[in-house]
C-alpha positions in Angstrom: 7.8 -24.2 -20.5 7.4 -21.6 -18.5 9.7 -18.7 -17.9 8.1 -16.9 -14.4 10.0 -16.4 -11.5 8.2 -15.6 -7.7 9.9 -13.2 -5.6 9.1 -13.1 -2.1 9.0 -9.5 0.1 12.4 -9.2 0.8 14.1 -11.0 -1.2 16.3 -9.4 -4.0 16.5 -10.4 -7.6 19.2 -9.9 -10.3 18.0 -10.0 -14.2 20.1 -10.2 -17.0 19.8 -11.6 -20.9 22.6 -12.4 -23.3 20.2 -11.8 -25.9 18.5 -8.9 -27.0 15.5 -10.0 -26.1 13.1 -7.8 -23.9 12.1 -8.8 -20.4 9.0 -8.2 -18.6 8.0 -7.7 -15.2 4.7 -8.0 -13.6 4.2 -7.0 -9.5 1.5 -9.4 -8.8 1.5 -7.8 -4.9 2.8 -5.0 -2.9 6.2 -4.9 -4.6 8.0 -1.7 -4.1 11.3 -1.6 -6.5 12.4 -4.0 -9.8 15.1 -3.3 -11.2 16.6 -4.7 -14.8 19.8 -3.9 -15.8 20.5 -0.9 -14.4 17.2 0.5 -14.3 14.6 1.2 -11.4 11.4 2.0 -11.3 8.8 1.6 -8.6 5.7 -0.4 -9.6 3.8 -1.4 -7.1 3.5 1.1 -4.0 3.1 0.1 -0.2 -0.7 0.7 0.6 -2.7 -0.7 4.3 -6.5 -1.0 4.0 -7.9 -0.7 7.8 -11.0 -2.0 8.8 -13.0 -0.5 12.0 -15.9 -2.9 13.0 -16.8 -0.9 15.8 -18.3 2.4 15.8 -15.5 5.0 16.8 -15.2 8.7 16.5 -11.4 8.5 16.6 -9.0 5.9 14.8 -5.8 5.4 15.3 -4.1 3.6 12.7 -1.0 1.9 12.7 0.2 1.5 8.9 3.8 0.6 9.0 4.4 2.0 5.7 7.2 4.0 6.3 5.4 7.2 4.5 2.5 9.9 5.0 -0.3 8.4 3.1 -3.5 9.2 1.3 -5.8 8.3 3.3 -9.6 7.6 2.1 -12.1 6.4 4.1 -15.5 4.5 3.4 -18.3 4.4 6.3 -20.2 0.3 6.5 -22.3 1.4 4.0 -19.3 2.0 1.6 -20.1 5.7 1.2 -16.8 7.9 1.0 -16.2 10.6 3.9 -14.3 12.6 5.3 -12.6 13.4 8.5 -9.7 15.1 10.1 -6.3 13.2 9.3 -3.4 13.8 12.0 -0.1 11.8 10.7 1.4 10.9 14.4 4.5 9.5 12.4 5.5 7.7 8.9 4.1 4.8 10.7 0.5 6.2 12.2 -2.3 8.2 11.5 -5.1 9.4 13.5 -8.5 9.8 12.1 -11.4 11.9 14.1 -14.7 11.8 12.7 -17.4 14.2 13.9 -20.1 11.2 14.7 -19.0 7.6 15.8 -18.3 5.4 12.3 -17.6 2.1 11.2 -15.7 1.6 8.2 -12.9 1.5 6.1 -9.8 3.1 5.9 -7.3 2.8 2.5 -4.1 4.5 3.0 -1.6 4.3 0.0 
């Protein structure tokens, strides 16, 4: 018998135990907040990976994740570089690189 319980984004949760037996809680995705009987403690933070396929000295990024983020970027042959980062908002960033790239961007 299992005991698991899947929480969607969103959705809200309430734990409690008669007993004084422990509970655990695993983030299996980008969960933000659990909280257990009183206590809360962030887990899981919001991260965006962003994925350039064509060859641009400028990206603009729109991350949604309510925050400045690190940003790291990887060029298409996964070597790490780096660039100017311009936060537009919480919810954008601008990259400018000094040659056009292709890439990735992680921003957590």
């Amino acid at each position: 018998m299992s005991n698991n319980i899947q929480i969607k984004t969103g959705e809200n949760v309430s734990v409690s135990s008669s007993t004084s037996a422990p509970v655990s809680v695993k983030a299996v995705s980008n969960s933000t907040t659990i909280s257990v009987a009183g206590f809360s403690a962030a887990l899981v933070d919001k991260n965006y990976v962003h994925q350039q396929s064509s060859a641009s000295a400028t990206w603009t990024i729109t991350h949604n994740l309510n925050k400045r983020p690190s940003v790291s970027v990887v060029d298409s042959a996964g070597t790490q570089i780096i660039c100017e980062v311009r936060y537009d908002s919480d919810n954008q960033v601008t990259l400018t690189f000094d040659d056009s790239t292709a890439g990735e961007a992680y921003l957590n």
